[in-house]
N, C-alpha and C positions, 0 to 999 in steps of 0.2 A: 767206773766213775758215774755216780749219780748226778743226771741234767736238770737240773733247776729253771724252771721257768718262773718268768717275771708274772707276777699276778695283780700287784694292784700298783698303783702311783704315789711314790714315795713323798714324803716333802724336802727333801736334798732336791728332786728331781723335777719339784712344781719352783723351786728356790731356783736355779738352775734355767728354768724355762721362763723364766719371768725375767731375769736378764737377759738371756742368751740370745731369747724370740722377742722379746717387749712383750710379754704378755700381762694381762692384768692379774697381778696378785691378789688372793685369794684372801676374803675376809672370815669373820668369824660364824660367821651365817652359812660359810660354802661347806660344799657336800661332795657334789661331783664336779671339781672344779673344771677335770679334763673334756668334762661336757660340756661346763658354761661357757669357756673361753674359746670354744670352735666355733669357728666364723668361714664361710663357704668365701666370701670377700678378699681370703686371706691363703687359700689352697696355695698358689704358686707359691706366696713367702713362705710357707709353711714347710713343702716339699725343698725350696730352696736350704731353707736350715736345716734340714734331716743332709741334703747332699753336704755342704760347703761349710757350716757349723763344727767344730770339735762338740760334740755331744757323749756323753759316756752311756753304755745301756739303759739303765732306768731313764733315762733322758730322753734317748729315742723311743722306749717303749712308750714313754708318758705323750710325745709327739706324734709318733703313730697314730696314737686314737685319738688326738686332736684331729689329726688330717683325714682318717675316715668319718670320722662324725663331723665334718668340716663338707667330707665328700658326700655322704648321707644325706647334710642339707641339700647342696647344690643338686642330686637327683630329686631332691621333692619338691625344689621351684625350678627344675627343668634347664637347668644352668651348669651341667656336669660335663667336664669336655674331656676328651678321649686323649688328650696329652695325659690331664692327670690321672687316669683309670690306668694308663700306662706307664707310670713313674710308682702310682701306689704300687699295682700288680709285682713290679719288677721288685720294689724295698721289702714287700712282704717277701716273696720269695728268696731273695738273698740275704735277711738275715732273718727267717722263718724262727730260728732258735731261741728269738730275743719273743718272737711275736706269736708264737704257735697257740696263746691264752687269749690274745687279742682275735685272732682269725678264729679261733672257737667260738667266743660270743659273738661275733659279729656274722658270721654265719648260720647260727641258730640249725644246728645239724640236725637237732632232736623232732623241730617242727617240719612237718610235712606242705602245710599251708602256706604257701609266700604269702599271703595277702593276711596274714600274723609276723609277719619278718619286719625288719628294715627295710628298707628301700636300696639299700647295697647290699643283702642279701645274698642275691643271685650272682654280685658279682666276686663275694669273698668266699663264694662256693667253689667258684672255680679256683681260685686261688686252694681252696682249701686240697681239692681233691690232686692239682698237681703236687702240691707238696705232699700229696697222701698222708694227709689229717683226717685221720678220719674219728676221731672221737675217743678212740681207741690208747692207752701207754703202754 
């Protein structure tokens, strides 16, 4: 059986997240909605709805990258707390299956340069190599 991985952010799953989380619905203008609507302000409620929310996969995939580009900010104004580096760590890992396309790009395996990365980078590296992602199907 062939594994399907989640690749981009549906609109069931932005429709879905806009109730579910109170997120701001996406006008005619939006593009990467799952990047505009990431708020560092909002990391706990965010993680809170990944645990305690009924969310269906595209759901939490679309959340997930809320909450590392949520966490991305919070390392570039120096405001990243190690609860949530701990709770991201732990979801990437346990449903890797949902998010194995998300830890790819956020990891940027292909660049050697951090100082060309994200700023979570280095820490969705390590994610990446325990789940032994390594670029490779």
């Amino acid at each position: 059986m062939e594994n399907l991985y989640l690749e981009y952010v549906t609109k069931s799953a932005i429709e879905g997240l806009v109730k579910k989380v109170k997120l701001p619905a996406p006008d005619e203008f939006t593009q990467d909605w799952e990047y505009e609507v990431s708020d560092s302000s909002r990391i706990t409620e965010f993680l809170y709805a990944y645990e305690n929310i009924a969310l269906n996969k595209e759901e939490k995939f679309a959340l997930m990258i809320i909450i590392i580009s949520s966490f991305n900010d919070a390392i570039v104004k120096g405001k990243a707390e190690e609860k949530w580096a701990s709770l991201i760590r732990y979801h990437l890992l346990q449903d890797n299956s949902i998010h194995k396309n998300t830890i790819y790009y956020w990891s940027m395996l292909d660049e050697d340069d951090l100082e060309n990365c994200h700023a979570v980078t280095s820490f969705i590296r390590e994610i990446a190599y325990v789940a032994e992602l390594d670029g490779q199907d």
